[in-house]
C-alpha positions as CSV (number, residue, x, y, z in Angstrom):
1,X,56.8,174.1,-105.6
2,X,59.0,173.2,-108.4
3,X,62.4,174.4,-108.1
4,X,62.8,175.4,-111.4
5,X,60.5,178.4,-110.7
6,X,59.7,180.6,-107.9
7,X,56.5,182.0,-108.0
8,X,54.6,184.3,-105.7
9,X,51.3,185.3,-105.5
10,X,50.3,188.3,-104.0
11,X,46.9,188.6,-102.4
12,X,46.7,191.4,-100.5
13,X,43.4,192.0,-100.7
14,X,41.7,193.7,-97.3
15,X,39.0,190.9,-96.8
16,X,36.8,188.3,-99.1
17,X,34.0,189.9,-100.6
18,X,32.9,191.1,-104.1
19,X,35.4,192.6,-106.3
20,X,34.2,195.3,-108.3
21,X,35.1,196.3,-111.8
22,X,38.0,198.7,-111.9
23,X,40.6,200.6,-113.8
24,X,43.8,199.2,-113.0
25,X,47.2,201.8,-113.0
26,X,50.6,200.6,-113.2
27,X,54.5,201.5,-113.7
28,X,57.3,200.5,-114.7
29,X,60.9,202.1,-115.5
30,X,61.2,200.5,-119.4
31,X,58.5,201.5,-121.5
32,X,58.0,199.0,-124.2
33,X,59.9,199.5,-127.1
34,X,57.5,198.7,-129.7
35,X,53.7,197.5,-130.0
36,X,55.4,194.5,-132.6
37,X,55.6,190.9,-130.9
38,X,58.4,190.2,-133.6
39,X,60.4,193.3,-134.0
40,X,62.5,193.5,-130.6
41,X,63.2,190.1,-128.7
42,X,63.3,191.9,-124.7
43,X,61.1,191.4,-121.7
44,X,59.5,194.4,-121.2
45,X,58.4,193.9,-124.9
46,X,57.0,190.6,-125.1
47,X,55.9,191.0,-121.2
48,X,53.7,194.0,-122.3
49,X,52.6,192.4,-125.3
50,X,51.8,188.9,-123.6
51,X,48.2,191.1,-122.5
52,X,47.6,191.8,-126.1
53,X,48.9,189.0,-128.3
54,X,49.1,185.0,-127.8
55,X,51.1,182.4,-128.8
56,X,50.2,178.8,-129.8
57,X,51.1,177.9,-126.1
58,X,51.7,180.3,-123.2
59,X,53.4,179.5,-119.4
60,X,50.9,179.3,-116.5
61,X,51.4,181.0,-113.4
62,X,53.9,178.3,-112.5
63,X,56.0,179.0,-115.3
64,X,54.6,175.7,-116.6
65,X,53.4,175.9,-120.9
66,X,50.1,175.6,-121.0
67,X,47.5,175.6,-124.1
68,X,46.6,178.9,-125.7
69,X,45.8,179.3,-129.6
70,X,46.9,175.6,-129.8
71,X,44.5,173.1,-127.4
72,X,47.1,170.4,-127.9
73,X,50.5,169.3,-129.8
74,X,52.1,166.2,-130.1
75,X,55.7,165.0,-131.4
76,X,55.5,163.9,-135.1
77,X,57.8,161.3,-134.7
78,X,61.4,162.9,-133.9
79,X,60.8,165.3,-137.4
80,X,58.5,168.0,-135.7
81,X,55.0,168.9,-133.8
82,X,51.6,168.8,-134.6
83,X,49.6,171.4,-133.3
84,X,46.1,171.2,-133.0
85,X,44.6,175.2,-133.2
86,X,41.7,176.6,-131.2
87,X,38.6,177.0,-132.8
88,X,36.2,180.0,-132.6
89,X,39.1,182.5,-132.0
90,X,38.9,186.0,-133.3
91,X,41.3,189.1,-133.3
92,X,40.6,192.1,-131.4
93,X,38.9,193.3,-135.3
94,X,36.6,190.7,-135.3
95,X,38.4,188.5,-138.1
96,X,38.5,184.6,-137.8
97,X,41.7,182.7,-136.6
98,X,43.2,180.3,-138.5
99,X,46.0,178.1,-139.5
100,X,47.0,180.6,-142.1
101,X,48.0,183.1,-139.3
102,X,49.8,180.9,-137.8
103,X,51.9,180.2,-141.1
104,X,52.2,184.0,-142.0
105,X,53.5,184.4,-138.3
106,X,55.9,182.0,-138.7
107,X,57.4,183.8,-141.6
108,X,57.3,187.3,-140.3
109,X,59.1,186.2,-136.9
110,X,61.3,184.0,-138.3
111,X,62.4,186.6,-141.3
112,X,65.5,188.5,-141.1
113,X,63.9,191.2,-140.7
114,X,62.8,190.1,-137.3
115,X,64.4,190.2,-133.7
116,X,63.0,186.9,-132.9
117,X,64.3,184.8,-136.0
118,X,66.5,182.8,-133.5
119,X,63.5,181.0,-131.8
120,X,63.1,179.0,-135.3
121,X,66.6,178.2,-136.1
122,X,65.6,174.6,-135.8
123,X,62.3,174.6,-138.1
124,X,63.1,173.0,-141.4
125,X,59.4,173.8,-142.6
126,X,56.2,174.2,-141.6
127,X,52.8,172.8,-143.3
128,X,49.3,174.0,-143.1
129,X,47.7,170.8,-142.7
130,X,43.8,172.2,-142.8
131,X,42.2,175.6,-140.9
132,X,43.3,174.3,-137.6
133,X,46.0,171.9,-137.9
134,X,50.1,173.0,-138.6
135,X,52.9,171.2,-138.6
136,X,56.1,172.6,-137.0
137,X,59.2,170.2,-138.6
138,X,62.7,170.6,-137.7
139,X,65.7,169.5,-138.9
140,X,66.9,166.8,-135.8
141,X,64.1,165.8,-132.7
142,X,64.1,169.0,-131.1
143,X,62.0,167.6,-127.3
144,X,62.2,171.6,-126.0
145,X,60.4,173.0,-128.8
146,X,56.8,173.8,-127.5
147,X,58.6,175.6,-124.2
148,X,60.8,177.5,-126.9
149,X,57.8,179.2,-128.6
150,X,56.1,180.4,-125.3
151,X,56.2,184.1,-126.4
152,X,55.8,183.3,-130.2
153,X,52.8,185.4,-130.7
154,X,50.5,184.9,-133.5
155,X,49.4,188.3,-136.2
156,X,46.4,188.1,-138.0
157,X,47.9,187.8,-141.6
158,X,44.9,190.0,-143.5
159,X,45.3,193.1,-140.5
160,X,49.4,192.8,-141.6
161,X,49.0,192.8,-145.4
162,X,46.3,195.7,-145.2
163,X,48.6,197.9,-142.9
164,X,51.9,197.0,-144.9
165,X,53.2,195.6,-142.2
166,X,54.1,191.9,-143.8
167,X,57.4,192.1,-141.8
168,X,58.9,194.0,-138.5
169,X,61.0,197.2,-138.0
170,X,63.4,196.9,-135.3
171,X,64.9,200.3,-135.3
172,X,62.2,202.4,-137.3
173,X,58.6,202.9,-137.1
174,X,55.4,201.3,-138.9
175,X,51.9,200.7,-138.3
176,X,52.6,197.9,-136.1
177,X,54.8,199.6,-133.3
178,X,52.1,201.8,-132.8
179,X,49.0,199.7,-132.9
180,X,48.1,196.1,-132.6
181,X,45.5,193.3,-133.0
182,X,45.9,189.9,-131.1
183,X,43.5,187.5,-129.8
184,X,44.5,187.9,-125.8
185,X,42.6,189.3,-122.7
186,X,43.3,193.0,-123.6
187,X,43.5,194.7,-127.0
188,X,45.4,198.0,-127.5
189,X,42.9,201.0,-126.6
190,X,45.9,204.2,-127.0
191,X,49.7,204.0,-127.5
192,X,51.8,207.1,-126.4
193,X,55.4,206.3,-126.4
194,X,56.9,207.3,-123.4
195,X,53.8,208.7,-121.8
196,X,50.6,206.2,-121.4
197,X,49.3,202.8,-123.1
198,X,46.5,202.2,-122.5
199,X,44.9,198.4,-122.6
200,X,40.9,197.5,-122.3
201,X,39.4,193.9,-121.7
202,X,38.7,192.3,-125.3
203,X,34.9,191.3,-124.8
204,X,35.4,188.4,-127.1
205,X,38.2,186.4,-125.4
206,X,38.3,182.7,-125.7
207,X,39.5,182.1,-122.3
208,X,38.2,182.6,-118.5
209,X,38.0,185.8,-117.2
210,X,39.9,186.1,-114.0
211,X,40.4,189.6,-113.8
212,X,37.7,192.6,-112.6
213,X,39.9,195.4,-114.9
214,X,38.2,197.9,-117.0
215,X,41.1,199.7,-117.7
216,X,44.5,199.4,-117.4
217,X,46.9,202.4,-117.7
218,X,50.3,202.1,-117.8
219,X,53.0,204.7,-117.4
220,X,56.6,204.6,-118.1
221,X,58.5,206.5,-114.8
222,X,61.8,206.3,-115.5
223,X,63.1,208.2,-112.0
224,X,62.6,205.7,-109.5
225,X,61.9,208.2,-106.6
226,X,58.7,209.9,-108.7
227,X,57.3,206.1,-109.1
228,X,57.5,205.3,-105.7
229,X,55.7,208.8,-104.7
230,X,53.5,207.7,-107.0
231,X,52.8,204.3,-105.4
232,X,52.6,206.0,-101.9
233,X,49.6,208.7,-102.9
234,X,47.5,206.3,-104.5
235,X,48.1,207.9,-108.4
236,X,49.3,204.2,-109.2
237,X,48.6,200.8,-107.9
238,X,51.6,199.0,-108.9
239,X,55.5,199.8,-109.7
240,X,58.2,197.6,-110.6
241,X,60.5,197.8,-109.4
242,X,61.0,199.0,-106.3
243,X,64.6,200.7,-105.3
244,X,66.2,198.1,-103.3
245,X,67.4,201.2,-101.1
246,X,63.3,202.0,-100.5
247,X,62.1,198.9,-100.3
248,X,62.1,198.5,-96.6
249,X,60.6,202.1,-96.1
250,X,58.1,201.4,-98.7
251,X,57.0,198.0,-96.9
252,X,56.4,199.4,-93.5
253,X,53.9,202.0,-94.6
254,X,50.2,201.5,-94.3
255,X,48.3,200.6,-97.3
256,X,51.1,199.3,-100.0
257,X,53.3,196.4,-99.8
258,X,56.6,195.0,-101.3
259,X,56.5,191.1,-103.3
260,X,60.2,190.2,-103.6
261,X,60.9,187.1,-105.5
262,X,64.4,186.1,-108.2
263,X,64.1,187.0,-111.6
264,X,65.2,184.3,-113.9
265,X,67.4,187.4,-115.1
266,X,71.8,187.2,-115.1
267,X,72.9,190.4,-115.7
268,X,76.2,190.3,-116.9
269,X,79.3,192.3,-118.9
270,X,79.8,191.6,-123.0
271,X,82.7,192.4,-124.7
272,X,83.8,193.3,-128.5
273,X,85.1,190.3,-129.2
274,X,86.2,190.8,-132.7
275,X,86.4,194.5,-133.0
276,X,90.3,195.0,-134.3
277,X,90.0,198.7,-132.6
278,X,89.0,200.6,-129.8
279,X,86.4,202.5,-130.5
280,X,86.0,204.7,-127.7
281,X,87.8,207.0,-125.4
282,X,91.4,208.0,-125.5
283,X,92.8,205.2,-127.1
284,X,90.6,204.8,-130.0
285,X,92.2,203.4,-132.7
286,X,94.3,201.3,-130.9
287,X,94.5,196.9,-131.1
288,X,91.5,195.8,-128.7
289,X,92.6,194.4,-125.8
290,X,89.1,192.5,-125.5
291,X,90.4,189.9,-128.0
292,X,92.8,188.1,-125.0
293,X,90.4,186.3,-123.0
294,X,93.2,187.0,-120.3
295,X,92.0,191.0,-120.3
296,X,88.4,189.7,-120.2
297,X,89.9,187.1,-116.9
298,X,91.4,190.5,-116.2
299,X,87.7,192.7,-116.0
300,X,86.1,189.2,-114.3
301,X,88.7,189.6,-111.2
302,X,88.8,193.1,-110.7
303,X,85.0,193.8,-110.3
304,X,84.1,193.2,-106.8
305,X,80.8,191.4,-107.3
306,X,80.0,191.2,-103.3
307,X,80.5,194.7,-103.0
308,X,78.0,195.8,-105.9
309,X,75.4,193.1,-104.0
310,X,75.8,194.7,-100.5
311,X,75.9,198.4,-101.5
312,X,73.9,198.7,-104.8
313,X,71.7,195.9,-105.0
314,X,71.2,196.0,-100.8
315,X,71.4,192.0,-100.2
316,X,68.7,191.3,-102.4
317,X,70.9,190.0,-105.6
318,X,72.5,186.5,-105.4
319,X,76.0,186.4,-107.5
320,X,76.5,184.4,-110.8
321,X,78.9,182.4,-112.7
322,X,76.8,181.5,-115.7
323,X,74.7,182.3,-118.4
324,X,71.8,180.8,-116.5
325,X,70.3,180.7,-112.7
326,X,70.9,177.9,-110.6
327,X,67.2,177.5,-111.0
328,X,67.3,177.2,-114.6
329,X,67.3,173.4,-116.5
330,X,70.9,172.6,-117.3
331,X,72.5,174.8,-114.9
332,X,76.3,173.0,-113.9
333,X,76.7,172.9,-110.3
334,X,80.1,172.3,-111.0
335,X,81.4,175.3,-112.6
336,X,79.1,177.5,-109.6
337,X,82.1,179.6,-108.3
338,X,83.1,182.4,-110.3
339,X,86.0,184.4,-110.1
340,X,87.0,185.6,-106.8
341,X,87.6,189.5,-106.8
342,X,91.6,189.9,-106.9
343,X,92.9,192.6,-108.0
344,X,96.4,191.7,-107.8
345,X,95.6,188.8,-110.3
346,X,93.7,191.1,-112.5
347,X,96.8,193.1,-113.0
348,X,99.4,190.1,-113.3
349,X,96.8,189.3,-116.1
350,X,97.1,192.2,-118.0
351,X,100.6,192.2,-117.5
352,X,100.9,189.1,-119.1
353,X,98.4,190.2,-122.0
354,X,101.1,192.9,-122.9
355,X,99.0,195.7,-120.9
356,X,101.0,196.1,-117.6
357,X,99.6,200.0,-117.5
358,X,95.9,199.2,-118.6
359,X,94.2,201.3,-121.3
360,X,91.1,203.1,-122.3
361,X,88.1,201.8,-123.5
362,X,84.3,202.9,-124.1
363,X,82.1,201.0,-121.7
364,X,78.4,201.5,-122.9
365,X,75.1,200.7,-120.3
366,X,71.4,201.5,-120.4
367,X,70.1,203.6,-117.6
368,X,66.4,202.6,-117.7
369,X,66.6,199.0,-118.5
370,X,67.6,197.0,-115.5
371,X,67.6,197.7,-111.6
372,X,70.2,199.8,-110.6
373,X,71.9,199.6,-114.0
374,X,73.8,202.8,-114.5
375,X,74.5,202.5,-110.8
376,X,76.6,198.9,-111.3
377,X,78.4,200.1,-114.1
378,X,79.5,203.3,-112.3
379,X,80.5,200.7,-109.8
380,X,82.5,199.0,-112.2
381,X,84.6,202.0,-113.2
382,X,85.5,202.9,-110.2
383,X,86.8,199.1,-109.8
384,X,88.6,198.3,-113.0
385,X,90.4,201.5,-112.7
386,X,91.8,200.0,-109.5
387,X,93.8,197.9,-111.8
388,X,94.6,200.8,-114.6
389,X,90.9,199.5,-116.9
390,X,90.2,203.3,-117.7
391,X,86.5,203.3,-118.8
392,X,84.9,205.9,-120.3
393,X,80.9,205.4,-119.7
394,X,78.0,206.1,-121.7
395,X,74.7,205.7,-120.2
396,X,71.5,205.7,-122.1
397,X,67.9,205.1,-121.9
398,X,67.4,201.3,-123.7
399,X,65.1,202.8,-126.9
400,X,68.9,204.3,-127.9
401,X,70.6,201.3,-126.1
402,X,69.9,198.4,-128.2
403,X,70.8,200.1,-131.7
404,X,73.7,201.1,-130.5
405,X,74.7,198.0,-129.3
406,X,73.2,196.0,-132.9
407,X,75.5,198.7,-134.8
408,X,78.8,197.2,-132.8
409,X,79.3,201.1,-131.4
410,X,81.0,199.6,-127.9
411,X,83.9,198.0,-126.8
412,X,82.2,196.5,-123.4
413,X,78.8,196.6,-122.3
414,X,76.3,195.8,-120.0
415,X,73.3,193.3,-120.4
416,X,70.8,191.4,-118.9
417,X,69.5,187.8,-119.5
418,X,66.4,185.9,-118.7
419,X,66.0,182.3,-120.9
420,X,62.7,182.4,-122.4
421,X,62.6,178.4,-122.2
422,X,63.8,178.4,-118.7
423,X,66.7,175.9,-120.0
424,X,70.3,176.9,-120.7
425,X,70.2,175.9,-124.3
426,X,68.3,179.0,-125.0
427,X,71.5,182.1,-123.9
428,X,73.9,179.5,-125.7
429,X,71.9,179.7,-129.1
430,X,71.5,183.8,-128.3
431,X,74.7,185.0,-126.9
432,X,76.9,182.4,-127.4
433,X,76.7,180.9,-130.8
434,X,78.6,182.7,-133.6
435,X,76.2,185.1,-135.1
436,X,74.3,183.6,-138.6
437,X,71.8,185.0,-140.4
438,X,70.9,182.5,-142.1
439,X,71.0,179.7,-139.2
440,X,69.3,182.5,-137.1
441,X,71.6,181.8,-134.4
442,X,73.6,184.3,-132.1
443,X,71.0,187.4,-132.8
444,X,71.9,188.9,-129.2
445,X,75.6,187.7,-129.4
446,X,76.7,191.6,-130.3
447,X,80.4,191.4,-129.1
448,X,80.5,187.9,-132.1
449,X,82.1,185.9,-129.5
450,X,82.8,182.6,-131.5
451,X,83.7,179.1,-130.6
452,X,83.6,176.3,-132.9
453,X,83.2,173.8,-130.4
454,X,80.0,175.6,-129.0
455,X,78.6,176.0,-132.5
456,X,79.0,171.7,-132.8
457,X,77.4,171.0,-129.5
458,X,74.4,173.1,-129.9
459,X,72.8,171.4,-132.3
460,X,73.2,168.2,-130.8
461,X,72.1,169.9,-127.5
462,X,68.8,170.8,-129.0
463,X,68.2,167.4,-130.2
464,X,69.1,165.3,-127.7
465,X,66.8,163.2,-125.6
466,X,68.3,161.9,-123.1
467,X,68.7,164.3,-120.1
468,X,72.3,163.0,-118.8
469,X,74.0,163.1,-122.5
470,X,72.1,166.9,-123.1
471,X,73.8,167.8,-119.8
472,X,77.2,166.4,-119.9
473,X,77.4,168.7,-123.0
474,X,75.8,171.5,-121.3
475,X,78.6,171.2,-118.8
476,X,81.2,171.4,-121.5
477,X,79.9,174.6,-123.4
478,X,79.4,176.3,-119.7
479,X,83.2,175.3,-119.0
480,X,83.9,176.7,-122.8
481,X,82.3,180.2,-121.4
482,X,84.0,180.6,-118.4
483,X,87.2,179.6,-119.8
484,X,87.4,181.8,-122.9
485,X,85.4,184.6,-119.9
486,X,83.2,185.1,-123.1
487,X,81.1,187.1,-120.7
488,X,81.6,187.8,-116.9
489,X,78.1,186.9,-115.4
490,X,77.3,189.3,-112.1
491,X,74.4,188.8,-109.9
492,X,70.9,187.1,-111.0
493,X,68.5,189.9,-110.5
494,X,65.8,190.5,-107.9
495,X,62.2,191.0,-108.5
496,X,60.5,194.0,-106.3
497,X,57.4,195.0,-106.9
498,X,55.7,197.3,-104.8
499,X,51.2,197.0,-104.8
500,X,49.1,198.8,-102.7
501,X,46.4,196.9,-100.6
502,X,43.7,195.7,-102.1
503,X,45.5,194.5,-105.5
504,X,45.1,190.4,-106.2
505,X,48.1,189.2,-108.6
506,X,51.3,187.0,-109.6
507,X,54.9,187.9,-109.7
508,X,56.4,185.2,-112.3
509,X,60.4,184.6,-112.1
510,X,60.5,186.1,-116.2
511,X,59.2,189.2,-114.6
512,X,56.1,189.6,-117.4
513,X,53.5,191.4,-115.8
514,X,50.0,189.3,-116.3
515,X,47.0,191.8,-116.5
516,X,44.3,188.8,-116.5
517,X,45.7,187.7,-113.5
518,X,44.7,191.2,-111.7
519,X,41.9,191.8,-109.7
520,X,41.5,195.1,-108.0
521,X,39.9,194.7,-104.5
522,X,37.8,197.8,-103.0
């Protein structure tokens, strides 16, 4: 197995023999935001969508990329990549695939209108070359591109234009956050926000059908005890996740099982950076603290990491003291200890920082989002109060979450991380570089932690060839983050899905959920 990934394939079928046709129920806490593959760059987005919409490559069950709408690519000298498009493609409508799709794509996800404009910040141009050739060029050699564009997923341009959706709505409502018209597996069948999507195998698929589904109907459960009732009766055949408190119970009864694997996923604490106020609680109005990295030392020491593992997360979280896994490309072994949990240096910190009696602050988490969320950050307040951090929290399902986080309304918050490209390039152009519109760099960076130093090696990160000169500078933008605490990295999160018997499929370490990778076993 490569140790970049972990993957784990469930087959829990109750014999060999022939699997029948069937309709195929799952849940999951998040409901997907939107139905738009460039409007909101999160998993449970582009994992929901990867069943509707494809990219010019895709990753395998390994995590590996793998053709998709491209059947090959190739370097064009260090300027950019050639790739070569599938022929015979059609949308779920019926219209042709082509280059052109590819090119009005492009220019819808990389627009500013776009949550995904990032994943193009090198591309200097791109060239239609003929109906099944484009050209991808970029400003420097860019060697990670093709992993980079894994969840770039391709629009037909003629269904956009004649539903006036030529560009995406992150916040609002059009056409395409309600319906949708890829070229994958499964095409969009009904779309209930909040209550049911429903997907249905596309009869004129490309690829090889693996799956047996009909059907597949999926329901957002947001209270974790109702989804696992759920699982137990038979209503659903899949939830993700399963409580780490029920997992035990829920793998000892007949019928269902537990898959447990590690997300590629670091959850970790953001601050306002350059905010000149509190915003929040009783002390808004008042010079934010946030700005000394020694109050952001200060939050890093006092939250007791282990503890949130062993109670909260029940042993099944590993701690972290990066942006990135251990089993991510360009992790630094060096820098793998993060702060011990000391409250007595927390407070010497914030001493120093001009704060020797603490202060208020709003502390601002989604409650639907990640496992356990609201549950760690309840965790958290009870701990940086310890040391006189008085937070005021405000939980919130993650369809209110992410606005309020792009409109700056926090002082610290909570998120969650999982590198598309499996490399740590990918959080440092996202969350650490200082936020440009125009470079489409630092999209996901809300707090506008800046650091001129990081802004000068990521460029040269992106470009570079060689693996031991792209990591020495990897090092030195990891030591960057965890000197200036830019973020206070927690735990790398588990993956628990619970199945019942009978249900053939593959947990991947992104935690996308794979529908033509199901078979459904009687």
């Amino acid at each position: 197995m490569n140790k970049h990934t972990i993957l784990v394939a469930a087959a829990l079928a109750l014999g060999a023999g022939t699997a029948h046709a069937e309709t195929f129920k799952w849940a999951a806490q998040t409901d997907p935001q939107t139905m738009d593959p460039h409007a909101v760059n999160s998993a449970p987005v582009l994992g929901f969508l990867n069943n509707v919409y494809e990219g010019l490559v895709r990753r395998g069950k390994d995590m590996s990329v793998e053709p998709a709408l491209a059947e090959s690519w190739e370097p064009l000298g260090g300027d950019g990549w050639r790739f070569n498009l599938r022929r015979g493609v059609t949308f779920h409508d019926g219209a042709a695939f082509t280059a052109e799709d590819v090119l009005f794509s492009y220019e819808r996800a990389s627009s500013e209108a776009a949550d995904t404009a990032s994943w193009f910040a090198p591309v200097s141009d791109v060239t239609v070359v003929d109906d099944f050739t484009i050209d991808f060029m970029t400003s420097a050699p860019n060697p990670i591109f093709p992993d980079s564009i894994a969840n770039f997923m391709i629009m037909d341009k003629g269904w956009a234009e004649a539903n006036g959706v030529e560009l995406p709505a992150k916040d609002a409502e059009n056409f395409a956050t309600l319906n949708a018209n890829g070229t994958a597996a499964f095409r969009l069948a009904e779309r209930q926000p909040g209550l049911t999507t429903v997907l249905e195998p596309f009869e004129g698929w490309w690829g090889e059908v693996e799956h047996n589904i009909t059907r597949a109907e999926f329901t957002p459960v947001q209270n974790s005890a109702t989804a696992v009732a759920a699982l137990l009766s038979g209503e659903v055949d899949m939830i993700n996740p399963v409580p780490v408190q029920d997992a035990g119970r829920v793998a000892e009864r007949d019928g269902v099982g537990v898959i447990t694997g590690i997300e590629a996923r670091v959850i970790m604490f953001g601050f306002a950076h350059q905010a000149e106020t509190i915003k929040y609680s009783d002390d808004a109005g008042e010079p934010n603290p946030f700005r000394d990295a020694r109050v952001r030392k200060a939050v890093a020491h006092a939250i007791n990491v282990d503890a949130i593992l062993q109670t909260i997360m029940r042993g099944a979280a590993e701690p972290a003291s990066q942006l990135v896994s251990p089993a991510m490309r360009g992790y630094t072994p060096a820098l793998a200890e993060r702060p011990a949990y000391d409250p007595d240096a927390a407070r010497a910190l914030l001493a120093e920082a001009g704060h020797p009696d603490g202060f208020s602050f709003g502390l601002k988490c989604p409650n639907d989002r990640y496992l356990n969320d609201e549950s760690v950050c309840q965790a958290a307040v009870s701990m940086l109060a310890q040391i006189g951090l008085r937070a005021e929290l405000d939980a919130m399902p993650v369809r209110t979450y992410w606005p309020e986080l792009r409109e700056d309304n926090f002082d610290m918050y909570l998120l969650g991380w999982s590198p598309g490209t499996f490399d740590a390039e990918h959080p440092i152009r996202f969350l650490a570089a200082t936020p440009n519109e125009e470079k489409r760099l630092g999209s996901w960076n809300f707090g506008d932690f800046s650091n001129a130093r990081v802004d000068e090696l990521l460029p040269m990160i992106q470009s570079e060839i060689d693996d031991a000169a792209r990591q020495t500078m990897l090092d030195e933008v990891a030591g960057i983050l965890q000197d200036e605490q830019a973020y206070v990295p927690l735990y790398v999160q588990p993956l628990i899905w619970g199945v019942r018997d009978g249900i053939e499929l593959t947990q991947r370490p992104d935690n996308f959920f794979i529908l033509r990778w199901v078979t459904v076993n009687e």
